[in-house]
N, C-alpha and C positions, 0 to 999 in steps of 0.2 A: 504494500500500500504506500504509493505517493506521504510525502510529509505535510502537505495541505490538505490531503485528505485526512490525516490522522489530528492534524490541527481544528480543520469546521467541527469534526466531530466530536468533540471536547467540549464545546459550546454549548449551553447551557446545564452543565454539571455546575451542584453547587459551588460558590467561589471558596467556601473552604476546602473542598476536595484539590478544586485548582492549584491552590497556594501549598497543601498540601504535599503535590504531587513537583510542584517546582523545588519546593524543599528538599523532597526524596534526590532528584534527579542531580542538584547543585551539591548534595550533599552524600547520603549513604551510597548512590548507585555508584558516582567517582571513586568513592572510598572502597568499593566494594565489587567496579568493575571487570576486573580479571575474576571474581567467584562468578558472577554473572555469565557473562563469556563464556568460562567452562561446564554451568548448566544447561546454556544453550545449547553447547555442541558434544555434550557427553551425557545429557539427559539428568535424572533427580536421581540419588541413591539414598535418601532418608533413612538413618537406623530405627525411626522412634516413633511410631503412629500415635497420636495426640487424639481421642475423643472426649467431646469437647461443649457446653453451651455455645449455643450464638450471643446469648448475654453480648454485650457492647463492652461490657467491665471488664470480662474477662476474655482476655487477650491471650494463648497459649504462648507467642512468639515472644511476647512480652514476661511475661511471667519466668519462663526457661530462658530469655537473654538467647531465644536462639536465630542465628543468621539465617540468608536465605537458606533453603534447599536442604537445612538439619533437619523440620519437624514436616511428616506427612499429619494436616489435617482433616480433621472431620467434625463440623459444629450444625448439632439443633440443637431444637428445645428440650433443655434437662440435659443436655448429653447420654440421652438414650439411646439404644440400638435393639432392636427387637430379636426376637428367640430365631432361630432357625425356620426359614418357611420355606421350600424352597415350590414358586408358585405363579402363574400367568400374571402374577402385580409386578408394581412398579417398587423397588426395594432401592433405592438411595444408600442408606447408610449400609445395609447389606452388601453392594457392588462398593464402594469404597473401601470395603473391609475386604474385601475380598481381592481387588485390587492391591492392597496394602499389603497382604500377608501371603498372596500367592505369586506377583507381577513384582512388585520392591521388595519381598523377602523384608520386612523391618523384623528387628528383633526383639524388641520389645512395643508393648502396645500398653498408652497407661488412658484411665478412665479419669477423666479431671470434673469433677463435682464443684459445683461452688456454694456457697454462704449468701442467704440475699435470693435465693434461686428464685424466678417468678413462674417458675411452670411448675415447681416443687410446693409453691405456694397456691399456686393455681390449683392443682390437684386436692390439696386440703381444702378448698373449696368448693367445691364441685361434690368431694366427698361427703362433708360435711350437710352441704345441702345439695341434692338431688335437683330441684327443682327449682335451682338458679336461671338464669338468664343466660344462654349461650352467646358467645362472638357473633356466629352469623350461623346460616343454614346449615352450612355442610358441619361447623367446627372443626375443624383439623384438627386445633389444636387439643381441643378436649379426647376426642377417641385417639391421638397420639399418647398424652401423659396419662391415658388409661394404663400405659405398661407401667405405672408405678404401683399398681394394684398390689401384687405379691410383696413388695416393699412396705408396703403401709399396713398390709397384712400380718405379715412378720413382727409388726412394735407392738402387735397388740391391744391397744386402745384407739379408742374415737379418735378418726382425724378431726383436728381442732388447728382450721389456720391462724387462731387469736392466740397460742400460746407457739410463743419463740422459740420455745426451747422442743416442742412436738416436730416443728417445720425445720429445726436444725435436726434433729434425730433422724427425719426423712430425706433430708440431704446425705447426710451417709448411707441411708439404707439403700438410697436408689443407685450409689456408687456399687454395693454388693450383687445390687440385683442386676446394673448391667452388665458385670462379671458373669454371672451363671449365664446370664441369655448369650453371652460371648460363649462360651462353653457349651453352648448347647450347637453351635456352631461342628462339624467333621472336622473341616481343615483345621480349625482351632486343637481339637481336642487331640490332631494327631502330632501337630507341630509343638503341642505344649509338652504332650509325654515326651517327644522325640529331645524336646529341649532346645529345639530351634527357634522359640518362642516364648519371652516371658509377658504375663501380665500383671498390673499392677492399678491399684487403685487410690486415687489420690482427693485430695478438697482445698482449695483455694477459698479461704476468707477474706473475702473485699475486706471488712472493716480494718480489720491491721495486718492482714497482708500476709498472714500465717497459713501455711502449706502441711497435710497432712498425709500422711502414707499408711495404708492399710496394710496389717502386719496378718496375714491371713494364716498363722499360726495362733495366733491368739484371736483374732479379731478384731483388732482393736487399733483406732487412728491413731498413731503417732508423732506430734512436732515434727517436721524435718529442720534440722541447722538451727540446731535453739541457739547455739553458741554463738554464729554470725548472727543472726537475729538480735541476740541481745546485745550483739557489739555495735549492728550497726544505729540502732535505737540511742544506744548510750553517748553514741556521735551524733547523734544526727541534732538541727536546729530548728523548732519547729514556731 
């Protein structure tokens, strides 16, 4: 494509996108044109498949500090991926995982859950009351965070989206449940025995920024780098 064609075209995207995009180019792409260059002509080799909300907050690239061409992602709502179907629909998050784990060989896939979740908190909604008000006709979004059902099932009490601490609880548990439905996954289940495959399961809290790693021996989230954490806190000016 021509470069006045790739110019008109640009035209009417917001101007913060614009300004954005002048910044990237004046900036990280220089810095970082020879990694570029070499994606172009030797393709993606990502070790690290990233599933992920679309949340705005959370940012996987951002979070992991990782450059181009480190993190293959994958973001919806909740950072779900549904159980194995294999079926005449249309499966998105299914063919990117599949993509990822049979085409890029990544070797590790981690599950990143966040804090603040709105489709985690959506679902406590919904559950709570049946007979809410839907988005719109079809709902996508509601028969989507339907897969948090067995999650919400598992804590055993009332969903209740007015208590913080129930809608945190569900935030981890939907990190577990989309481990299993990962596993319920062949290719998953052969590359993880084989060991060409690790999973892992992780939670990103917006509020201060704390990162949590599921210890699937015990069950149990764990701080990751409490030590840098509390160094960089102890420095920092706010």
């Amino acid at each position: 494509m021509a470069d006045h064609e790739q110019s008109s075209g640009a035209t009417g995207l917001p101007e913060t996108l614009i300004e954005g995009y002048e910044s990237f180019i004046r900036g990280r792409f220089l810095a970082d044109h020879d990694r570029f260059e070499e994606l172009a002509v030797r393709g993606q080799t990502p070790k690290t498949m990233i599933i992920s909300c679309c949340d705005s907050r959370v940012a996987p690239e951002t979070i992991f500090n990782a450059g181009p061409g480190e993190l293959f992602v994958l973001r919806n709502v909740a950072a779900l991926v549904p159980p194995y179907e294999p079926d005449d629909h249309y499966h998105g998050a299914s063919a990117a995982l599949e993509y990822a784990v049979m085409a890029l060989k990544v070797s590790d896939l981690v599950v990143l859950g966040h804090g603040q979740c709105g489709g985690v908190r959506a679902y406590a909604e919904i559950a709570a009351d049946p007979d809410a008000p839907r988005l719109s006709h079809s709902d996508f979004i509601g028969d989507w965070i339907k897969m948090l059902g067995p999650a919400a099932d598992r804590l055993g009490v009332r969903p209740n989206p007015k208590d913080a601490d129930y809608v945190e609880r569900l935030e981890f548990e939907s990190v577990r449940q989309t481990l299993r439905n990962l596993r319920s996954f062949p290719m998953i289940q052969v590359l993880e025995h084989h060991r060409h495959l690790r999973l892992h399961g992780a939670l990103f809290r917006i509020m201060d920024g704390r990162l949590f790693l599921l210890d699937e021996s015990t069950g149990v989230f764990n701080p990751v780098c409490d030590g840098a954490y509390a160094a960089a806190f102890a420095e920092a000016r706010f």
